[in-house]
C-alpha positions as CSV (number, residue, x, y, z in Angstrom):
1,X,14.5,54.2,-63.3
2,X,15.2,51.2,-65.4
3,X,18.6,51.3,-63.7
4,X,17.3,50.6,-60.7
5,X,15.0,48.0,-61.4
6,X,17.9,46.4,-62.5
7,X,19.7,46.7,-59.4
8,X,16.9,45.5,-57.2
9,X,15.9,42.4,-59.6
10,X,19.7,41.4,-59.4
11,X,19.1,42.0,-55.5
12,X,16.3,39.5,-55.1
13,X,18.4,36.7,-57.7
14,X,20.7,36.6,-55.1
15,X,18.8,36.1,-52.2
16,X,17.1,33.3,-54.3
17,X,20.5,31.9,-55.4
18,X,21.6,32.4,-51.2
19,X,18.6,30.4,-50.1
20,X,19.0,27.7,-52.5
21,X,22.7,27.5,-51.5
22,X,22.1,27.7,-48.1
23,X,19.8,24.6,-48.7
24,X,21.8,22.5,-50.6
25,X,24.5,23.0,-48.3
26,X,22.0,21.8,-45.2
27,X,21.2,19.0,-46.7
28,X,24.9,17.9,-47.2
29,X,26.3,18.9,-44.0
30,X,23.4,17.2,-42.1
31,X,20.9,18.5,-39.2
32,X,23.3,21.7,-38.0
33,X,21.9,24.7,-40.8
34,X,18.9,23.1,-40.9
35,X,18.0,23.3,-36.9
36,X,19.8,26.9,-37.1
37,X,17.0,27.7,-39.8
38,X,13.9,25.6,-37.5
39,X,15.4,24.5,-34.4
40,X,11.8,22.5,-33.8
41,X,13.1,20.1,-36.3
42,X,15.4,17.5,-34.9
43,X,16.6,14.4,-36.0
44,X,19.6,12.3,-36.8
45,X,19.8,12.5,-40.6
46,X,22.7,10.7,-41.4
47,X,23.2,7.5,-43.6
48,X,25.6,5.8,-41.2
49,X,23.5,3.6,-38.4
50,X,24.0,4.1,-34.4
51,X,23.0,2.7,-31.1
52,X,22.7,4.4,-28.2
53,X,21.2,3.6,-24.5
54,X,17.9,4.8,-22.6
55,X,18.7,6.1,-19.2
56,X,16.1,4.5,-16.6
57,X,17.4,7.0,-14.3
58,X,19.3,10.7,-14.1
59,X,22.4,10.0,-11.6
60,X,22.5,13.4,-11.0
61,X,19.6,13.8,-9.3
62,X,18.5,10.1,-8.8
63,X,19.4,7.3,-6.4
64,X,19.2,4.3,-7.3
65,X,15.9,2.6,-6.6
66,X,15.2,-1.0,-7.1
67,X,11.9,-2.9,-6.7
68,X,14.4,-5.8,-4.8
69,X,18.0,-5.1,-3.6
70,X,19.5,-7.5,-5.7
71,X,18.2,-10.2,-8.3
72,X,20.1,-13.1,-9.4
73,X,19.5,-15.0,-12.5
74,X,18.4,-18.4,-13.0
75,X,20.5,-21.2,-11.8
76,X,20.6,-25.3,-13.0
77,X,19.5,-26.0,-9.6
78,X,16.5,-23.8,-10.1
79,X,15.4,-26.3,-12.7
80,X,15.2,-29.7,-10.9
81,X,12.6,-31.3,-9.2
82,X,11.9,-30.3,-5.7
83,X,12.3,-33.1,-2.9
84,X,8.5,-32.8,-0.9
85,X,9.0,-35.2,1.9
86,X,5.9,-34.0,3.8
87,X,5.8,-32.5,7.4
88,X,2.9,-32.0,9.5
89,X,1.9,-28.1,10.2
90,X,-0.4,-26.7,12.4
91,X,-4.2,-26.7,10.8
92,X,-3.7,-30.1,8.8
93,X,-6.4,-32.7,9.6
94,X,-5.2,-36.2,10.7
95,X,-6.9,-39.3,11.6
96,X,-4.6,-41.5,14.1
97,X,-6.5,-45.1,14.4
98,X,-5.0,-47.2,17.3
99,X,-6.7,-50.6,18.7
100,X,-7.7,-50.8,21.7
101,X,-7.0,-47.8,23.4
102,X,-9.9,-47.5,25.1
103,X,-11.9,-50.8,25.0
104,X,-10.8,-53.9,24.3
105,X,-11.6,-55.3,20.4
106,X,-12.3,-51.9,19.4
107,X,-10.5,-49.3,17.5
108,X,-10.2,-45.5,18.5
109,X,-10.4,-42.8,15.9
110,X,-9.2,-39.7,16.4
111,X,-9.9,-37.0,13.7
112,X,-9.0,-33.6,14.2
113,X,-6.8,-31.0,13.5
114,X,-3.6,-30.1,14.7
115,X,-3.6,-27.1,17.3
116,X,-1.4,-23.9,17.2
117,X,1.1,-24.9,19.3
118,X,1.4,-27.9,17.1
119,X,0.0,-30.8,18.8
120,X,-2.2,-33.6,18.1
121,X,-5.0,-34.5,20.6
122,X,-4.8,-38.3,21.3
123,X,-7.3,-39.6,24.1
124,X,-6.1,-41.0,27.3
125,X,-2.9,-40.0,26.1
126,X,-3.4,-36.0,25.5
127,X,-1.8,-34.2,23.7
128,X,1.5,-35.4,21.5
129,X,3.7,-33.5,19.5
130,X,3.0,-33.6,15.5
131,X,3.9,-30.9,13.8
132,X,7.4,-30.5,11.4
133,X,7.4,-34.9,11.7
134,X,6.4,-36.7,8.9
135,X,3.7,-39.4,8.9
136,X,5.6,-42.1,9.4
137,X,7.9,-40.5,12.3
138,X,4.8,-39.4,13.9
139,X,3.2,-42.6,13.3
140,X,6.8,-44.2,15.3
141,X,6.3,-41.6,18.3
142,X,2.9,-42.9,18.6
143,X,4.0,-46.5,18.9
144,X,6.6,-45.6,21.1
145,X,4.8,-43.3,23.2
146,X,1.7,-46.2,24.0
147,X,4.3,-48.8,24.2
148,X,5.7,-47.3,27.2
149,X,2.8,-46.0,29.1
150,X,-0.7,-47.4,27.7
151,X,-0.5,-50.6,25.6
152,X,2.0,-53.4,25.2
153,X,2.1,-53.9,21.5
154,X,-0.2,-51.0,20.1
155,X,-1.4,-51.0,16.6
156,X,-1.2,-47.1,15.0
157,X,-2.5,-46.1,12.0
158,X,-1.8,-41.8,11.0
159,X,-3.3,-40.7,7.7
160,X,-3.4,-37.5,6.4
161,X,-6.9,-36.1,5.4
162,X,-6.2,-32.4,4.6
163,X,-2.7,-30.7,4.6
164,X,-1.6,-27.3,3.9
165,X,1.9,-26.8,4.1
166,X,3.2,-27.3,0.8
167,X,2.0,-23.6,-0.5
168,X,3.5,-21.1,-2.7
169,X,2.2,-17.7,-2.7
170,X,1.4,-15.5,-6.3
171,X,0.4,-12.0,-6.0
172,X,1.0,-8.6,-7.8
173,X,-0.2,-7.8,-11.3
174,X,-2.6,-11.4,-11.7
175,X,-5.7,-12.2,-12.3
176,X,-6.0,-14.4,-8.8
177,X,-3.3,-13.4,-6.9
178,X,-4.0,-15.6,-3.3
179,X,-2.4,-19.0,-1.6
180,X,-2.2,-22.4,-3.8
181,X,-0.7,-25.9,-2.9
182,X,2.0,-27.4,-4.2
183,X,0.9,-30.9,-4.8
184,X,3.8,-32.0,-7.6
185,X,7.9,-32.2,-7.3
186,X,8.2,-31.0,-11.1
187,X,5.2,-28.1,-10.5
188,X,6.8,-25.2,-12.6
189,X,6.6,-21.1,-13.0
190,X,4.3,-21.5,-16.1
191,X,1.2,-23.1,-14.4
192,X,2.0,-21.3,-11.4
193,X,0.8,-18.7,-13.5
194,X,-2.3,-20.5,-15.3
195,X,-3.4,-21.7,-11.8
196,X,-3.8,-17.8,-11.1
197,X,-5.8,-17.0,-13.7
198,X,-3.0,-15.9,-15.7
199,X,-1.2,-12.5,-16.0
200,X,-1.7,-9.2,-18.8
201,X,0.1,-9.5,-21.7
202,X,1.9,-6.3,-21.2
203,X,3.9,-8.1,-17.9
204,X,7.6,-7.8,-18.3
205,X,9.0,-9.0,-15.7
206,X,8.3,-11.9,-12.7
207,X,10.2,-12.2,-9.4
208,X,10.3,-15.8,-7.8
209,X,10.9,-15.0,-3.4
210,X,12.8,-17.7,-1.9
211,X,13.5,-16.9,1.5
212,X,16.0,-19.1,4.1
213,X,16.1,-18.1,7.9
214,X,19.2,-17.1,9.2
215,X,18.3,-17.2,13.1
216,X,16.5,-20.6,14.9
217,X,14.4,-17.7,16.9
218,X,12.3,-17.0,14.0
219,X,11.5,-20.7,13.2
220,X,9.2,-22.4,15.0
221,X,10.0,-25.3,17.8
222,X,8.8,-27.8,15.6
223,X,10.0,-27.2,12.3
224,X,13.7,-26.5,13.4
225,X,14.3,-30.4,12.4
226,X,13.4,-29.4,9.1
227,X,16.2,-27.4,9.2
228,X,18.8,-29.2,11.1
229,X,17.8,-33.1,10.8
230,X,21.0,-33.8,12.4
231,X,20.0,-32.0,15.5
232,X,19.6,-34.2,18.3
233,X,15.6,-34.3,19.7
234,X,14.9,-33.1,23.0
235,X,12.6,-35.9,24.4
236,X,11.0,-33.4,26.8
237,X,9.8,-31.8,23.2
238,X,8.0,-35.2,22.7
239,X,5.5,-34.5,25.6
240,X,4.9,-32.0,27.8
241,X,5.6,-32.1,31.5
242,X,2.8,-32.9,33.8
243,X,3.3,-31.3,37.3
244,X,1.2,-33.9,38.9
245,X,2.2,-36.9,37.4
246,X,5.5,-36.0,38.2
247,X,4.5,-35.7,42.4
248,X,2.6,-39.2,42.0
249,X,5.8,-40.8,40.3
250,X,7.9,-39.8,43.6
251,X,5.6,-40.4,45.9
252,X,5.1,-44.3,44.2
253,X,8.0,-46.8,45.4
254,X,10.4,-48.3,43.4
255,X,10.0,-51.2,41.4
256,X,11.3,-54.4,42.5
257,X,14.4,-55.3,41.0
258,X,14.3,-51.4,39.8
259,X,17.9,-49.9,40.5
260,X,17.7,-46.9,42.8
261,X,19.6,-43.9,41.5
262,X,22.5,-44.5,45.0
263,X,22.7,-48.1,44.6
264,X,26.1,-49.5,44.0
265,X,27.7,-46.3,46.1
266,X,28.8,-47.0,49.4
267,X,29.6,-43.6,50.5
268,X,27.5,-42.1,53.5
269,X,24.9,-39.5,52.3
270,X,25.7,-35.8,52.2
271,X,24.8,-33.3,54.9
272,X,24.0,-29.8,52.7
273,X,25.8,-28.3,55.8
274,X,29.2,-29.7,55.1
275,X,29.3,-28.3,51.6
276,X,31.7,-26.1,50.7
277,X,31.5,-23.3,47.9
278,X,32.9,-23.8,44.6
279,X,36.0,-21.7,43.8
280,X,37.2,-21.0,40.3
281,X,40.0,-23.2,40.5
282,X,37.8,-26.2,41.8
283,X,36.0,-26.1,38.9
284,X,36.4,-28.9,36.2
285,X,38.6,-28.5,33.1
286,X,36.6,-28.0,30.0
287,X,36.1,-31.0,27.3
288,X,36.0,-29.6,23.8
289,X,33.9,-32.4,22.8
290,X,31.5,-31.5,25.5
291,X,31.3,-27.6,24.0
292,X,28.0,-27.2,21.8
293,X,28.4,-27.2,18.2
294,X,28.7,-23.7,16.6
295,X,25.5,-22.2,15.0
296,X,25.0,-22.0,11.6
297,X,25.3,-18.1,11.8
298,X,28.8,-18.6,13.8
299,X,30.1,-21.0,10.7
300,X,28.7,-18.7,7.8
301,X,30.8,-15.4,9.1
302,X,33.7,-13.8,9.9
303,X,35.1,-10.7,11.8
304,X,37.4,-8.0,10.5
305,X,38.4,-5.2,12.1
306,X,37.4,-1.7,10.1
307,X,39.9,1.2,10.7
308,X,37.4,3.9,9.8
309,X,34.9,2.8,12.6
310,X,37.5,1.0,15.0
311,X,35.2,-2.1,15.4
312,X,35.7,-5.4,14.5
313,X,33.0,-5.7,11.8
314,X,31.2,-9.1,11.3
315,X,30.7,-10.2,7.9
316,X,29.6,-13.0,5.6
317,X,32.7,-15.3,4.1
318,X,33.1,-15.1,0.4
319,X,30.5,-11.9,-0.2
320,X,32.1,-9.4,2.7
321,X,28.9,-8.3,3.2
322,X,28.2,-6.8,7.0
323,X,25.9,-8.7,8.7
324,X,23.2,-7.1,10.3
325,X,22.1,-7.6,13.9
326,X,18.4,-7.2,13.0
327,X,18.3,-9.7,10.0
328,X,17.0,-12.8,10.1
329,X,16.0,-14.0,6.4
330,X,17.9,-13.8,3.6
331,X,16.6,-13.7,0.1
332,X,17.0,-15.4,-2.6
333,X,15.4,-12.9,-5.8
334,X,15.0,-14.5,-9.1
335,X,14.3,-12.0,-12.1
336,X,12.4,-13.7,-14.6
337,X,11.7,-12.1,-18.3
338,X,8.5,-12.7,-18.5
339,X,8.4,-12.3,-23.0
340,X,11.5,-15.0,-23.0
341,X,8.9,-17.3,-20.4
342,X,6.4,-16.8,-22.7
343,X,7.6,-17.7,-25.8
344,X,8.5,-21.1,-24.7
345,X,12.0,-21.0,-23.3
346,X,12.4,-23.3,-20.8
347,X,15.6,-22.0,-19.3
348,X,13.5,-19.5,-17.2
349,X,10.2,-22.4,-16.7
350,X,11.6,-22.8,-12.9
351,X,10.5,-25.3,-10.5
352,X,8.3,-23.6,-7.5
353,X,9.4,-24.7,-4.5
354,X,7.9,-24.7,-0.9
355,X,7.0,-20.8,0.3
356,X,8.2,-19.3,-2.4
357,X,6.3,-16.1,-3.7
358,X,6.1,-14.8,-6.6
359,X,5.8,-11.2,-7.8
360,X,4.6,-10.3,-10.7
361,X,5.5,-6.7,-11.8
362,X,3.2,-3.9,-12.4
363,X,3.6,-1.6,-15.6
364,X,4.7,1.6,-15.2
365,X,1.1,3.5,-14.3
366,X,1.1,7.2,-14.0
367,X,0.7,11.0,-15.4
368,X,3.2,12.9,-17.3
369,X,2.7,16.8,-17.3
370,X,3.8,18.6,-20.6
371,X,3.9,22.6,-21.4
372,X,5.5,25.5,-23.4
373,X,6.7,25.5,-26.7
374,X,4.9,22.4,-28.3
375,X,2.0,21.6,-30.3
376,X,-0.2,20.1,-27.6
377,X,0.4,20.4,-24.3
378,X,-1.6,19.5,-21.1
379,X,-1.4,16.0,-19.3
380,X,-0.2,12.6,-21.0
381,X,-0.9,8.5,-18.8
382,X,2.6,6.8,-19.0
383,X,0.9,3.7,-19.7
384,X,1.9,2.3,-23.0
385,X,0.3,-0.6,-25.5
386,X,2.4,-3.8,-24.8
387,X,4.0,-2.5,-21.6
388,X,6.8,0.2,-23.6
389,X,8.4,2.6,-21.4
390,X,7.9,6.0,-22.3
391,X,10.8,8.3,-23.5
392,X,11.5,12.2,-23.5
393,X,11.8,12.0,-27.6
394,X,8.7,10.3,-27.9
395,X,6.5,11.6,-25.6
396,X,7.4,15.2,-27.6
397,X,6.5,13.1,-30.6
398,X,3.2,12.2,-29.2
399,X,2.3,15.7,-28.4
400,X,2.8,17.0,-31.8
401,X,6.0,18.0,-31.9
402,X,7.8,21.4,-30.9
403,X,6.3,24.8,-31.2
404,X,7.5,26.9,-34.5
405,X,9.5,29.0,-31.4
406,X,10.8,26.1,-29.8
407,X,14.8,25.5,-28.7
408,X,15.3,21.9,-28.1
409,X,18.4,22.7,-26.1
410,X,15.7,24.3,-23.5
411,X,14.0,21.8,-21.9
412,X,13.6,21.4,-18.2
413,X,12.8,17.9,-16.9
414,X,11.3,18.2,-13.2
415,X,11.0,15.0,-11.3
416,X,10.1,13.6,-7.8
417,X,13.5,12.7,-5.9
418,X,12.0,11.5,-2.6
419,X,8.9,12.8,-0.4
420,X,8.0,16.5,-0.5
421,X,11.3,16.5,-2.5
422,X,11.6,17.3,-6.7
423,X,14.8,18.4,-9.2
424,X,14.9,19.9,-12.0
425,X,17.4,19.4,-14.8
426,X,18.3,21.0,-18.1
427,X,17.6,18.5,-21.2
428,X,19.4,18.9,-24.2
429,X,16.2,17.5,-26.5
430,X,18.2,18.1,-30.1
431,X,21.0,16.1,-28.8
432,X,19.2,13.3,-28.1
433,X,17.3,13.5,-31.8
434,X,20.6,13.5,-33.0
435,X,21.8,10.7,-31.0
436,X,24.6,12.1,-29.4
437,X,22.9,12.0,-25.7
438,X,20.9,9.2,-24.7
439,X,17.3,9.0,-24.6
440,X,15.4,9.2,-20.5
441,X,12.3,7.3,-19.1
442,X,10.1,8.9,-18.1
443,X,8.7,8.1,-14.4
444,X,5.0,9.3,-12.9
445,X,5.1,12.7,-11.9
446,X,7.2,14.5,-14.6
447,X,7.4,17.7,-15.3
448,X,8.5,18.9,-18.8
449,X,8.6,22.5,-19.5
450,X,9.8,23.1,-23.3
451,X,11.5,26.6,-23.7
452,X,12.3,29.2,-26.4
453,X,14.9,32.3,-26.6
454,X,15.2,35.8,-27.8
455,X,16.0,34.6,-31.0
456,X,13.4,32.3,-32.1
457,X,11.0,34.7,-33.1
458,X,13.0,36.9,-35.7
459,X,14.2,33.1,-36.9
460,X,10.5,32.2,-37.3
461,X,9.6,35.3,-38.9
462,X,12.4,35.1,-41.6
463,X,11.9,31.4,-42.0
464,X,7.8,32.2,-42.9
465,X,9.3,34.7,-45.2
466,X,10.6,32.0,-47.3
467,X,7.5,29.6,-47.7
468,X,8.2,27.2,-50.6
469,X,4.9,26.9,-52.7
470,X,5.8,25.2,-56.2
471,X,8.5,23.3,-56.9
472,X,11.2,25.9,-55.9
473,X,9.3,28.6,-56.6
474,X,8.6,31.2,-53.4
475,X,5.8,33.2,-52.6
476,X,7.2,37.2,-53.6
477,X,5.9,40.3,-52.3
478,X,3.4,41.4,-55.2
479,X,5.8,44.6,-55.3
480,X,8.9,42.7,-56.7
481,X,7.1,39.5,-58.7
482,X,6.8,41.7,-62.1
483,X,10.9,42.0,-61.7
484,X,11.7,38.5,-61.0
485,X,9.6,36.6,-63.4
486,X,8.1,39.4,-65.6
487,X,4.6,40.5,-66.3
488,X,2.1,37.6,-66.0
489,X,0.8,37.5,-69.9
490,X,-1.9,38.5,-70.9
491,X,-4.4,37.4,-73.3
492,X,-4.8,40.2,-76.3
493,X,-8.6,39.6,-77.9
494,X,-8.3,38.5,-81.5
495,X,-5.3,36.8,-81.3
């Protein structure tokens, strides 16, 4: 009997000396025994520092979704003073002052504002066209105007009481998103900001909209000047064309000493009968300085001819981008990081320019929906302190951890792909605690589903069987403790 007590103390040494050994040798060769005896518990565990990246999105199942197609960064150009020669714009209020337009020694005011269509309201001249001019050129079409019809030497005073069109727009995550003018040249991105009210302190990122129009149709008649100051001006844009005046201007005769539009032609007037047709090969060669001047969408592209589609393809010089038939802005996106704004760096304090609009981005807002093998599961809010994005590895962190069952290499991310549409895909969660795999974002909507195998009960039942208690003492079955350690001592009465 003693014999075999012998046997089965030596028994339970060894498994001791095995578990101590298996121990040591965990703790020198890292995370791999160590997740084989607890797969919950993950981690890097090595001395040597690493970097890895954050995916913001799964290419396997993601497209690639931007708030804006493309962003570009902060230029020099972005940084100087704006030049705000003012135009006129439908809805500003002008006074126009001009002696003796309607009774002699007096001045007439006009006050009022300028109409849809753009024009100013002048009495007993009507109406004139104001809108995209400046004061002063306004103020010159005025004079000229009453010069030739009303007044020889009129006196014309504009003045602006209330204009709008120097606006920029804010909107997005602020505190008083809306329309503001743009009073200053030098008016920058940082009290674009105070002027809304401000923005949370968990913004990371502003957007600045510039947008230039890439077809004349979608700018209005009186602000294509603005574009083109070089254009030549219609004078039929100057007034409109009364019917009537027209009739009383023919029926009127001429002027003496006026020049009739046949005089110095001695050739007999033309009987309509006697005309001919015009062929083809009557008609006049062409000038090229009488052809029109291309358009600035003719100058800014090109053709080539694409072999898949056989079509020539027009496209933009220096980009080869395709042009589409349908656009008519193009965009100008400046990303702005909002923490480098705010701590004072004045590379990104831009100068706001007329129209733009600026974005301010939201947060990441949303639900997260965790279950299976961890400590706490149920539903988690994406939104994070101080605006940090949410990650697989710690969102498992801030559940409390995996379950005692739990297989890190099991864990099913399910996300939304488009509408009605979701994929699932399988995470490898101790790879990324170990920084071999890079970490995910998480995005509103996710699914995470934490698994387990056939093995991970028996592990967890030996692994309980082996509860460290004191030290490196372990917690024996009452049956074998006497063998190990001996009888517990006892205290004999008189001693």
């Amino acid at each position: 009997m003693s014999q075999f007590k012998q046997v089965r103390q030596a028994t339970v040494v060894r498994s001791i000396l095995a578990v101590v050994m298996i121990a040591v040798a965990s703790q020198m060769t890292g995370c791999g025994l160590q997740s084989f005896m607890d797969p919950s518990k993950t981690g890097y565990f090595k001395d040597q520092p690493t970097m890895v990246p954050i995916l913001d999105r799964i290419d396997v199942i993601e497209q690639e979704e931007t708030l804006f197609r493309q962003t570009s960064e902060v230029t020099r150009e972005d940084l100087l003073p704006s030049d705000l020669t003012y135009r006129l714009a439908p809805g500003d209020f002008v006074t126009v002052e001009v002696f003796e337009l309607e009774f002699d020694n007096q001045m007439t005011q006009a006050m009022r504002r300028i109409d849809a269509s753009g024009n100013f309201r002048l009495p007993v001249v009507g109406d004139v066209p104001a809108a995209g001019k400046t004061l002063q050129e306004f103020q010159d079409d005025l004079v000229e105007l009453l010069a030739e019809e009303v007044l020889a030497y009129p006196q014309v005073t504009v003045q602006l009481e209330e204009g709008g069109y120097f606006q920029y727009t804010v909107y997005g995550n602020t505190r008083g998103p809306g329309v503001y003018q743009l009073r200053r040249p030098d008016f920058r991105l940082l009290e674009a900001l105070a002027t809304a009210g401000g923005v949370p302190p968990d913004t990371q990122t502003i957007y600045v909209i510039r947008q230039v129009a890439l077809d004349d149709e979608v700018i209005a008649p009186f602000y294509r000047d603005m574009e083109d100051p070089d254009r030549p001006r219609d004078p039929d844009e100057r007034r409109p064309v009364d019917i009537d005046e027209l009739i009383d201007q023919l029926d009127e005769e001429p002027r003496p000493g006026a020049m009739s539009q046949s005089a110095g032609h001695d050739d007999p007037p033309i009987d309509i009968d006697d005309l001919q047709p015009v062929r083809v090969a009557d008609e006049p060669p062409v000038d090229i300085e009488d052809m029109p001047a291309p358009t600035r969408r003719e100058r800014d592209s090109n053709f080539v001819y694409d072999e898949e589609r056989g079509e020539w393809v027009e496209v933009r010089p220096g980009t080869g981008e395709e042009v589409d038939e349908d656009e008519a802005y193009v965009e100008r996106i400046i990303e702005i990081p909002y923490d480098r704004l705010e701590q004072g760096d004045s590379r990104y304090n831009i100068v706001i320019r007329p129209s733009d609009k600026i974005f301010v981005e939201f947060p990441e807002m949303g639900l997260v929906y965790v279950e299976g093998e961890v400590a706490r599961p149920g539903v988690y809010s994406l939104a994070q302190e101080g605006g940090q994005k949410l990650t697989l590895s710690r969102l498992i962190a801030a559940v409390g951890g995996l379950g005692p069952v739990a297989i890190p290499e099991r864990v099913d991310l399910t996300r939304m792909v488009g509408e009605n549409r979701e994929a699932t895909i399988r995470v490898n969660l101790a790879a990324i605690r170990q920084r071999t795999e890079p970490d995910i974002v998480l995005k509103p909507n996710d699914h995470i589903i934490v698994g387990t195998s056939f093995a991970a009960t028996p592990l967890a039942v030996i692994r309980n069987g082996f509860r460290v208690s004191y030290g490196f003492g372990f917690l024996l079955d009452r049956n074998f403790g006497n063998d190990v350690f001996g009888a517990p001592p006892t205290r004999v009465q008189g001693q």
